[in-house]
Structures are given as C-alpha cells and as structure tokens.
N, CA, C and O atoms as a GROMACS GRO file, in nm:
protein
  444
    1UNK      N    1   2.469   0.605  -1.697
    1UNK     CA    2   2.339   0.663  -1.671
    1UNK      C    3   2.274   0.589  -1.554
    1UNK      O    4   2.259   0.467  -1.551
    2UNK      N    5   2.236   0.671  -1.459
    2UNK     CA    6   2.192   0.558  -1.320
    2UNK      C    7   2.052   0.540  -1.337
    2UNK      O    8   1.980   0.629  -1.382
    3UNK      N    9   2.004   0.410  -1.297
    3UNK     CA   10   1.881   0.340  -1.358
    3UNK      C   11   1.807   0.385  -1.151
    3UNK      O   12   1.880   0.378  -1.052
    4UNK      N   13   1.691   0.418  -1.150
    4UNK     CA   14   1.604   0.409  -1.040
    4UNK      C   15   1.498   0.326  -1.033
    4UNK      O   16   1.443   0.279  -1.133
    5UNK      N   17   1.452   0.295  -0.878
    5UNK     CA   18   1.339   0.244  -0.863
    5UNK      C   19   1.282   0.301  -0.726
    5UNK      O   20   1.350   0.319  -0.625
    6UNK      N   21   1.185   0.320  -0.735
    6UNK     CA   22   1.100   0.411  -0.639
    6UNK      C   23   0.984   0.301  -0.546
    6UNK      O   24   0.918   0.229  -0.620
    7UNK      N   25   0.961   0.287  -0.422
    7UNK     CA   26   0.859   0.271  -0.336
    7UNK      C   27   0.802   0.362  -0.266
    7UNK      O   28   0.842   0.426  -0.169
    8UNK      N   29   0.690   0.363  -0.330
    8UNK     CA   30   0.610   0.512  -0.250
    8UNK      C   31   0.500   0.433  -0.167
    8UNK      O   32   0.457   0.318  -0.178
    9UNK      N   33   0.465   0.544  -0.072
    9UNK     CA   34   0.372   0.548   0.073
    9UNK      C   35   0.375   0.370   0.146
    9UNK      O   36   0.272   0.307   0.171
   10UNK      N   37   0.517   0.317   0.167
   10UNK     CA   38   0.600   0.251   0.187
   10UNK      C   39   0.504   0.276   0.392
   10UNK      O   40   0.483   0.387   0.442
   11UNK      N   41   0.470   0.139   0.460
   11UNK     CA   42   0.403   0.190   0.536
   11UNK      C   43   0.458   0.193   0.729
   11UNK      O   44   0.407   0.155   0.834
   12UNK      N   45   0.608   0.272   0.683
   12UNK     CA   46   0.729   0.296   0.749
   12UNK      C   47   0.772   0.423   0.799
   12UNK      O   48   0.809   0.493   0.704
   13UNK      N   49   0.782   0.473   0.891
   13UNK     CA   50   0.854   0.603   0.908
   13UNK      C   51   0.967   0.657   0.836
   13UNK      O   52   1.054   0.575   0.806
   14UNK      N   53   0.985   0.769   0.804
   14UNK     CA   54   1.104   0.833   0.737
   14UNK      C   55   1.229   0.782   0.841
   14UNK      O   56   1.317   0.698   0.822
   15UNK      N   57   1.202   0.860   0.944
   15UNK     CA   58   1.284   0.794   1.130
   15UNK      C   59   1.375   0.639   1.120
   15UNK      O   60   1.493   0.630   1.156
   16UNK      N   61   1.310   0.546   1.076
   16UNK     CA   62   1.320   0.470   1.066
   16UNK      C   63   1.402   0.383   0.957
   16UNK      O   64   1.481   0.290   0.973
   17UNK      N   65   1.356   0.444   0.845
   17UNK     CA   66   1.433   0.377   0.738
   17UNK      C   67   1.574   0.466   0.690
   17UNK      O   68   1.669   0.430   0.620
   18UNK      N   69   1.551   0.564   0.741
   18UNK     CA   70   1.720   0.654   0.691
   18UNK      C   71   1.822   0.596   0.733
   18UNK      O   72   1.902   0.549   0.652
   19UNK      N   73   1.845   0.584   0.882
   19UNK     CA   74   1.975   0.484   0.860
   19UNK      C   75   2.037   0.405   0.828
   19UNK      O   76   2.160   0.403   0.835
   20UNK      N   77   1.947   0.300   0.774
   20UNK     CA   78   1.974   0.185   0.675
   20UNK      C   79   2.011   0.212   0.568
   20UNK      O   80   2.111   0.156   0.522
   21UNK      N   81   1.936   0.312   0.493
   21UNK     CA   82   1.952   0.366   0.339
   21UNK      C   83   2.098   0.448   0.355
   21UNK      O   84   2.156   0.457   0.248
   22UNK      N   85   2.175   0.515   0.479
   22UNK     CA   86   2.221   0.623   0.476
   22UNK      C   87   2.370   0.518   0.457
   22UNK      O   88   2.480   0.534   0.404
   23UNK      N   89   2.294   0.386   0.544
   23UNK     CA   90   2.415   0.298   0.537
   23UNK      C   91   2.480   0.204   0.384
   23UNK      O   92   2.564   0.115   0.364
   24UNK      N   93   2.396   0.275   0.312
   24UNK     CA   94   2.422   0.155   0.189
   24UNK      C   95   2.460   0.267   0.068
   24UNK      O   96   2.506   0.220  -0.036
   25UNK      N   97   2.443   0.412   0.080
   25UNK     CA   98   2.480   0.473  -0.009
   25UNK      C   99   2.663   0.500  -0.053
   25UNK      O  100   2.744   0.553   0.023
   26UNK      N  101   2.695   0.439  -0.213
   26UNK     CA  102   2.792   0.457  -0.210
   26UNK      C  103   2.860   0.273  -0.283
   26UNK      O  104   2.926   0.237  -0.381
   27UNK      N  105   2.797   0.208  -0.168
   27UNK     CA  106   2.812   0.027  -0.176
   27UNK      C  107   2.812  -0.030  -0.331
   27UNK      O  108   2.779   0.028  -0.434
   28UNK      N  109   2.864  -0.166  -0.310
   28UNK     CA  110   2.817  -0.232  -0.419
   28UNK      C  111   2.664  -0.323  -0.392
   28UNK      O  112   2.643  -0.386  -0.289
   29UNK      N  113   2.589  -0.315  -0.482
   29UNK     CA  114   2.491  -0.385  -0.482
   29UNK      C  115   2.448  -0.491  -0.383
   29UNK      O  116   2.372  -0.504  -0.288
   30UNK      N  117   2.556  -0.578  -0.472
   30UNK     CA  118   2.555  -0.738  -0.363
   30UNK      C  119   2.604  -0.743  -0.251
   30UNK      O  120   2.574  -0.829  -0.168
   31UNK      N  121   2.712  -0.624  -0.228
   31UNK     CA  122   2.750  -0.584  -0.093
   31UNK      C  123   2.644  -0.565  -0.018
   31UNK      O  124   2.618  -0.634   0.081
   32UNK      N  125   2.566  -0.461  -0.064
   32UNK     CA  126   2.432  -0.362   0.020
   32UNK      C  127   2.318  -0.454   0.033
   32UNK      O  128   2.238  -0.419   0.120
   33UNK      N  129   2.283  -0.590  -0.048
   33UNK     CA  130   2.202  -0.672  -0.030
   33UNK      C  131   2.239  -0.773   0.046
   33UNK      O  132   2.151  -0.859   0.046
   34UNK      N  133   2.344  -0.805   0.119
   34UNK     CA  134   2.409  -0.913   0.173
   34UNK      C  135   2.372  -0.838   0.308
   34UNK      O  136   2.288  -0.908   0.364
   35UNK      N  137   2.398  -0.732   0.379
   35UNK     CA  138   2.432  -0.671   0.449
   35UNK      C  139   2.297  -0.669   0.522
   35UNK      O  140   2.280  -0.666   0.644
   36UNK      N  141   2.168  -0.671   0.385
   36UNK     CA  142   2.083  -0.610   0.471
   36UNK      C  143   1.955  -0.708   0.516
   36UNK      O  144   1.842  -0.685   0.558
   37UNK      N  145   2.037  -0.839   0.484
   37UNK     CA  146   2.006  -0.983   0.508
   37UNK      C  147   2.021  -0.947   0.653
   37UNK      O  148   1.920  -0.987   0.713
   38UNK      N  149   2.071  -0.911   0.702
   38UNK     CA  150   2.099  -0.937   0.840
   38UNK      C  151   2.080  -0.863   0.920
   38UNK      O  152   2.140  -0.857   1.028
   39UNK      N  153   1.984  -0.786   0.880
   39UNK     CA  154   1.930  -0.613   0.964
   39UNK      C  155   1.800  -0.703   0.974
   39UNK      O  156   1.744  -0.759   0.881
   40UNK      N  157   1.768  -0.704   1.092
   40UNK     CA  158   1.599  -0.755   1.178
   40UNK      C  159   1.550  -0.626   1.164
   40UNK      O  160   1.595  -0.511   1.162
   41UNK      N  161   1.439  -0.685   1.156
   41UNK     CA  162   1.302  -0.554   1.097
   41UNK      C  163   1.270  -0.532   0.995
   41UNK      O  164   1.352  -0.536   0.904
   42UNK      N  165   1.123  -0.496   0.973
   42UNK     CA  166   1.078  -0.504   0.782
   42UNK      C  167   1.154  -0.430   0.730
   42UNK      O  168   1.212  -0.458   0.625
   43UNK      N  169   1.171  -0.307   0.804
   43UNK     CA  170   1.258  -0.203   0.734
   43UNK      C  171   1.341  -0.225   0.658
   43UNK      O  172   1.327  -0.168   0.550
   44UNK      N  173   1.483  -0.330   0.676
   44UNK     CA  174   1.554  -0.384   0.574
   44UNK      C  175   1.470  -0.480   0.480
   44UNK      O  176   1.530  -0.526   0.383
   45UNK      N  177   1.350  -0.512   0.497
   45UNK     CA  178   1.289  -0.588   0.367
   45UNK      C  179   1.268  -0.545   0.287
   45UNK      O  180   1.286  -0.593   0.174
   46UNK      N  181   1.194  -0.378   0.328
   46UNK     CA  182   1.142  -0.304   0.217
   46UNK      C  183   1.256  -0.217   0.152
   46UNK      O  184   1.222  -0.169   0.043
   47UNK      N  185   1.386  -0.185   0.196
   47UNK     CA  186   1.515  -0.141   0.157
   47UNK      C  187   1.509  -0.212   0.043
   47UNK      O  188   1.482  -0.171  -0.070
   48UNK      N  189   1.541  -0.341   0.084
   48UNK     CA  190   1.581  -0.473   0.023
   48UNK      C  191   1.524  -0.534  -0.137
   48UNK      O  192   1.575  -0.579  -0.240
   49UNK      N  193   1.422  -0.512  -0.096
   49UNK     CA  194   1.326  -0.503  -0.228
   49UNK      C  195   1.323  -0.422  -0.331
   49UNK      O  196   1.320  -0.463  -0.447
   50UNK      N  197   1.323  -0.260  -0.286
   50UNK     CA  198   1.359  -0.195  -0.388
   50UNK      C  199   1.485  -0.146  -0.443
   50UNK      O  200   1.480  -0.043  -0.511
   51UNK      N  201   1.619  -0.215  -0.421
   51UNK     CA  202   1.762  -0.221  -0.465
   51UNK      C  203   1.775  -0.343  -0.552
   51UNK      O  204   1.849  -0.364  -0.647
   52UNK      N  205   1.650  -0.444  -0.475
   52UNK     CA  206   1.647  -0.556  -0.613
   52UNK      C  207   1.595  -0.495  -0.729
   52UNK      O  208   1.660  -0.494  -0.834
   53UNK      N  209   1.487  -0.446  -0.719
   53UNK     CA  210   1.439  -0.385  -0.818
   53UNK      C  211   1.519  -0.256  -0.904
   53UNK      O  212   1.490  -0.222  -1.018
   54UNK      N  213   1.592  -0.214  -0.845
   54UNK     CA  214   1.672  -0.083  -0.918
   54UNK      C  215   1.806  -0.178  -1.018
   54UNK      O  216   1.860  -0.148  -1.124
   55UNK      N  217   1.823  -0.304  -0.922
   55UNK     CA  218   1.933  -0.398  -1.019
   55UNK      C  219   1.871  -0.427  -1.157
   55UNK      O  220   1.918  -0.411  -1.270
   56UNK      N  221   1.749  -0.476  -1.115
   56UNK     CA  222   1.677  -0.548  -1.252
   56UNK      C  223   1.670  -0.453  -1.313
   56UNK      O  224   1.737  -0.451  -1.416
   57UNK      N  225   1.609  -0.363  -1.287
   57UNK     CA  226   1.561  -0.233  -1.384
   57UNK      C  227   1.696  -0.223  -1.463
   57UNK      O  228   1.676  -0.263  -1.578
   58UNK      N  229   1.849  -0.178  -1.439
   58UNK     CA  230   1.956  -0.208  -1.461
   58UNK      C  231   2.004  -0.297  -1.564
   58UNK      O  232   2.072  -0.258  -1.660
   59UNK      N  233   1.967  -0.427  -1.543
   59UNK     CA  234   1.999  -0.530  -1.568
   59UNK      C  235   1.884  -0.559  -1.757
   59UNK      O  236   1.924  -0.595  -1.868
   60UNK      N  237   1.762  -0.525  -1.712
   60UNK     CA  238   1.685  -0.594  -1.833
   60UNK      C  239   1.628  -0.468  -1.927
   60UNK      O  240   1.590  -0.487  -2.042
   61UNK      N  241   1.628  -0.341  -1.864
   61UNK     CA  242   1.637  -0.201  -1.967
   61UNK      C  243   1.783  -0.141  -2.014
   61UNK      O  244   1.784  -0.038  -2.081
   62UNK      N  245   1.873  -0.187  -1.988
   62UNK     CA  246   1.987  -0.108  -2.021
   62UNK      C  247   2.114  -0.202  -2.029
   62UNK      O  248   2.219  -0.149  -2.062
   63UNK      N  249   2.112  -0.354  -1.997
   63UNK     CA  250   2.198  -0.428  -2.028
   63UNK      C  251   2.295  -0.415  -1.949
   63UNK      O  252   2.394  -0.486  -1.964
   64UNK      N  253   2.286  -0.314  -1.838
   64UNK     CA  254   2.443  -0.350  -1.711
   64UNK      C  255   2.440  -0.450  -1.642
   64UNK      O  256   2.348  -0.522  -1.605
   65UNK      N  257   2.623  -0.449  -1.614
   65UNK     CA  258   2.643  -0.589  -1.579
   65UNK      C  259   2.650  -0.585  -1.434
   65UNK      O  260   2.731  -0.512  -1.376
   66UNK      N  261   2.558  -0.673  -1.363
   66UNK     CA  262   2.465  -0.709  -1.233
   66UNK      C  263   2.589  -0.655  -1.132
   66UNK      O  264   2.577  -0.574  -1.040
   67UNK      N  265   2.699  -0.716  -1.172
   67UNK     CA  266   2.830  -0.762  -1.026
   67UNK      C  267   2.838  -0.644  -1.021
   67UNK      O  268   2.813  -0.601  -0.909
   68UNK      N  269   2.874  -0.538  -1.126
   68UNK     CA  270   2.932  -0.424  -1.108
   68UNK      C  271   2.887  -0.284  -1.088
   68UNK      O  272   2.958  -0.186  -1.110
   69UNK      N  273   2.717  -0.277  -1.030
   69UNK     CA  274   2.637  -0.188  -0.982
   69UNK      C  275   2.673  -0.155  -0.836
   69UNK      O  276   2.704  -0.217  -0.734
   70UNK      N  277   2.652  -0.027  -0.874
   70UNK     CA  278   2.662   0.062  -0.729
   70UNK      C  279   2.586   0.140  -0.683
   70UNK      O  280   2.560   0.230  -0.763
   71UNK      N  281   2.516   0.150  -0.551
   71UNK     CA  282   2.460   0.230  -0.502
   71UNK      C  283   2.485   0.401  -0.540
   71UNK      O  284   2.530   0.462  -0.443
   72UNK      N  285   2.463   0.485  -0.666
   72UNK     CA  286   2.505   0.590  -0.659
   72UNK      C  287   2.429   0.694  -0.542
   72UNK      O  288   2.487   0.758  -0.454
   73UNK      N  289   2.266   0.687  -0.572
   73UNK     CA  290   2.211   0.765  -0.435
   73UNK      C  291   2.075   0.677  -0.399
   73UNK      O  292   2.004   0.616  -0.479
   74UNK      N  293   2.060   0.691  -0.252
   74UNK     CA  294   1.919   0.680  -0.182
   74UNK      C  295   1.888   0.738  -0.106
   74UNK      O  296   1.952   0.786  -0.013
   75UNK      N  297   1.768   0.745  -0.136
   75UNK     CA  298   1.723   0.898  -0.017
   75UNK      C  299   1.576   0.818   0.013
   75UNK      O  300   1.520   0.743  -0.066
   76UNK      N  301   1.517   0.863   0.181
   76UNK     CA  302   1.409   0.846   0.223
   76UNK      C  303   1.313   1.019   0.208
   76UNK      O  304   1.357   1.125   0.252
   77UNK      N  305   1.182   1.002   0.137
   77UNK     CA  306   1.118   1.122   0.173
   77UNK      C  307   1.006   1.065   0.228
   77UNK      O  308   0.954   0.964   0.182
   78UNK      N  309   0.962   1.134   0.338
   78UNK     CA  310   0.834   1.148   0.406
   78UNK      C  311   0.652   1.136   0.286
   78UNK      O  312   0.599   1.240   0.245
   79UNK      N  313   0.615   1.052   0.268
   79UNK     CA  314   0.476   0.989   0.254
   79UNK      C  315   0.361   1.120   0.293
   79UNK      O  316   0.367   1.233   0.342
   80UNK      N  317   0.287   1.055   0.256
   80UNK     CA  318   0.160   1.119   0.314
   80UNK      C  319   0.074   1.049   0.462
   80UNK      O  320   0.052   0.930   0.483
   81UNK      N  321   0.048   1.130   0.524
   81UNK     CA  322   0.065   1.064   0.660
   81UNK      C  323  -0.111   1.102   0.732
   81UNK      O  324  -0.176   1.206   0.728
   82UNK      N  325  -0.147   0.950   0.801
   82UNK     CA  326  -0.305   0.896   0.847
   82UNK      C  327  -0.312   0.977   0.946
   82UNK      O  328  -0.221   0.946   1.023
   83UNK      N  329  -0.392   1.098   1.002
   83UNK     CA  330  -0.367   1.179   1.095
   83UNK      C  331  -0.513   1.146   1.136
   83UNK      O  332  -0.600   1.165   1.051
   84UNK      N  333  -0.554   1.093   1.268
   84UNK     CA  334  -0.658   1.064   1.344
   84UNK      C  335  -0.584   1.163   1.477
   84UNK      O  336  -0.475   1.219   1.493
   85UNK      N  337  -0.756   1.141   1.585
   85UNK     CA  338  -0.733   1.221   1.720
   85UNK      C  339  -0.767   1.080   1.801
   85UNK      O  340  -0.833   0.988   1.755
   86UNK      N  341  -0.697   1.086   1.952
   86UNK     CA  342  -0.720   1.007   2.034
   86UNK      C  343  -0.788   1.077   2.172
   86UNK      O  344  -0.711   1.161   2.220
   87UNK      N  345  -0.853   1.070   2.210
   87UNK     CA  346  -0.903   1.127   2.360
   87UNK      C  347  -0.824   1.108   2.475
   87UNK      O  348  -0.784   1.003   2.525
   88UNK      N  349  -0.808   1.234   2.513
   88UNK     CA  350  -0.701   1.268   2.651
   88UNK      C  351  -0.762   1.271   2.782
   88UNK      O  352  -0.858   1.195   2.766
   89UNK      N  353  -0.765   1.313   2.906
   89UNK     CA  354  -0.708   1.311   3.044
   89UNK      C  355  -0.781   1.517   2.987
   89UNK      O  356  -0.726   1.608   2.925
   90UNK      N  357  -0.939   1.504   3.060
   90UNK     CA  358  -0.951   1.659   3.130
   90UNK      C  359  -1.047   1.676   2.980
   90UNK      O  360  -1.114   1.780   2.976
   91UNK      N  361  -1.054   1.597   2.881
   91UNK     CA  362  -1.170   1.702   2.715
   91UNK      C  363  -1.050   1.714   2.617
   91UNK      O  364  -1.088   1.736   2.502
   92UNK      N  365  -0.903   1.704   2.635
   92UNK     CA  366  -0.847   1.749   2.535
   92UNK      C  367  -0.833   1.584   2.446
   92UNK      O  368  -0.866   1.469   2.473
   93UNK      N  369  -0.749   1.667   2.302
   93UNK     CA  370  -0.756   1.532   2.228
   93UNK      C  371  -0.585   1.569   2.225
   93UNK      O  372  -0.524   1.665   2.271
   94UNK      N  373  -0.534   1.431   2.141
   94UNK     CA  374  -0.380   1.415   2.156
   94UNK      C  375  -0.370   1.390   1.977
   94UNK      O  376  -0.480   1.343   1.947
   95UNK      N  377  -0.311   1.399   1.887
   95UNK     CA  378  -0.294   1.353   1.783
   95UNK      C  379  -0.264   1.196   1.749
   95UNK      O  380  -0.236   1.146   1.858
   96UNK      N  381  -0.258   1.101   1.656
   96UNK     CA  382  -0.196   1.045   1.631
   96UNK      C  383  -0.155   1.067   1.478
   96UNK      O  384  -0.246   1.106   1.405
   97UNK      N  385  -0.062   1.052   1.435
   97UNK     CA  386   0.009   1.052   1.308
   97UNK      C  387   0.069   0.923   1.243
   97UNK      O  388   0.178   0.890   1.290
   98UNK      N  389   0.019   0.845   1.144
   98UNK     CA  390   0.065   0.724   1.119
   98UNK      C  391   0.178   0.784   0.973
   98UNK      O  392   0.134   0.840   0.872
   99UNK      N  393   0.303   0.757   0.996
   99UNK     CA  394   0.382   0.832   0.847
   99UNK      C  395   0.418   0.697   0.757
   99UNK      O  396   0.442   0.580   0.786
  100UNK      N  397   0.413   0.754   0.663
  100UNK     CA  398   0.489   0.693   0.597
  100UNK      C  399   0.559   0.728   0.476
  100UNK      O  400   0.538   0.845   0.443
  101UNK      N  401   0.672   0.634   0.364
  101UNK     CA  402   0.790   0.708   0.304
  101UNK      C  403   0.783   0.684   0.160
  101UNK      O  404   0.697   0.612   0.108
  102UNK      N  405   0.864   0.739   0.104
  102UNK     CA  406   0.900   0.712  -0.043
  102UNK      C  407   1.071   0.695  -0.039
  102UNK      O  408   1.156   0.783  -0.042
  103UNK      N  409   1.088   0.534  -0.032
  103UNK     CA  410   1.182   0.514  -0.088
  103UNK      C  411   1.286   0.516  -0.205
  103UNK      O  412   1.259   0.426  -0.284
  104UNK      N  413   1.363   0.568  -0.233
  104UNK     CA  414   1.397   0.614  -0.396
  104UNK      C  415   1.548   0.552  -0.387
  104UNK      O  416   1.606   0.579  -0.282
  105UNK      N  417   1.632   0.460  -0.497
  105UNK     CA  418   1.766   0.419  -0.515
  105UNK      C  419   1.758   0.426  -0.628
  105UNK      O  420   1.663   0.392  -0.700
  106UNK      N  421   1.865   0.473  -0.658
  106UNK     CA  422   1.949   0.523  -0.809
  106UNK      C  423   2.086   0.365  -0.793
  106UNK      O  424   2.114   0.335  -0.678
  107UNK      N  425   2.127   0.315  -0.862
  107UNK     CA  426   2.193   0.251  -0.911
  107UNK      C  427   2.304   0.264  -1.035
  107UNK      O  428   2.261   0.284  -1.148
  108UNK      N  429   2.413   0.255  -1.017
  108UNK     CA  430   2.504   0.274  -1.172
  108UNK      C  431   2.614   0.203  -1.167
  108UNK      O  432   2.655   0.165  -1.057
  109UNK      N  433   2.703   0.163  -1.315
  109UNK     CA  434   2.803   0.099  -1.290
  109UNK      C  435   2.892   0.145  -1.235
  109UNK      O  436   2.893   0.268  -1.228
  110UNK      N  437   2.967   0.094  -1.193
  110UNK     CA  438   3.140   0.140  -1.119
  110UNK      C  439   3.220   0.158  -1.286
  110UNK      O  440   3.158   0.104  -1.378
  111UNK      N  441   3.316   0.213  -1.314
  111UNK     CA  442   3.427   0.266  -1.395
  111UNK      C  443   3.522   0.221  -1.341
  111UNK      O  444   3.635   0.246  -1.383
   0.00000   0.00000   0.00000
C-alpha cells in the first residue's frame, strides 16, 4: 500500500521542480535522497524534505522497512499563484505572476 506526503503552495514554480521529481520517480529512497544532496538550489531541498517525510510516514504508520522503499509516483501540480500588475513603456501594464506548487510522493516497498 503506498504511504504519501504532500507539500502544498510550496513557494517554487511547477517549471522548476519537475525535473528533479521526474528524475527520482521509480528510485530507491536512499538512492533519490543521496542524489538530491547534490542538486544546488532550494528546489532539491524542498524535493528533499518531502520524500523524508513520505519515508517516515512509511516507516512509523505502517511499519515498512526504511532500506527497501521506493519512489512509486511524484508528480508536481501548479499552486495558486500571486498575480500583481507592473507599469509598462506608453500606459500599458505587464503582468507579474508569482507560481507556486504542490508537491506530492507516494512511496512503497520493493517485492
């Protein structure tokens, strides 16, 4: 049964954090946390954090054993996003859009 842990309105672009996540789906745990020791940028912190958290969850609700967790799925969805106007060149305005994500990892044992 795969155990989850969720980070919502995470204050990161969708853009941004998918390739990391896209890179760890599938992995072993300690594999996918070793790995992402070494990715510069918060982005792998906040990855990072919530795969710890999907272990524990794992680990202290359901009694699986730590070594042998696997990334079954992670997916990035798009947040709710800070939409202000900036002043342009001639009366017009330009948008700005600040996004951010909901991180989600599912976790399960290997067989």
């Amino acid at each position: 049964m795969p155990v989850r842990a969720v980070a919502k309105r995470v204050g990161l672009s969708p853009k941004r954090l998918r390739p990391l996540v896209d890179a760890l789906r599938g992995k072993n745990v300690q594999e996918s946390l070793q790995a992402l020791r070494f990715v510069p940028g918060p982005a792998a912190v906040r990855i990072a954090k919530v795969l710890r958290s999907a272990s524990a969850n794992a680990e202290n609700n359901l009694q699986l054993n730590s070594a042998r967790l696997k990334v079954v799925r992670a997916y990035v969805d798009g947040g709710p996003m800070l939409k202000r106007f900036r002043a342009k060149a001639r009366g017009r305005v330009g948008p700005i859009l600040r996004r951010s994500s909901h991180i989600t990892v599912e976790v399960d044992e290997e067989q």
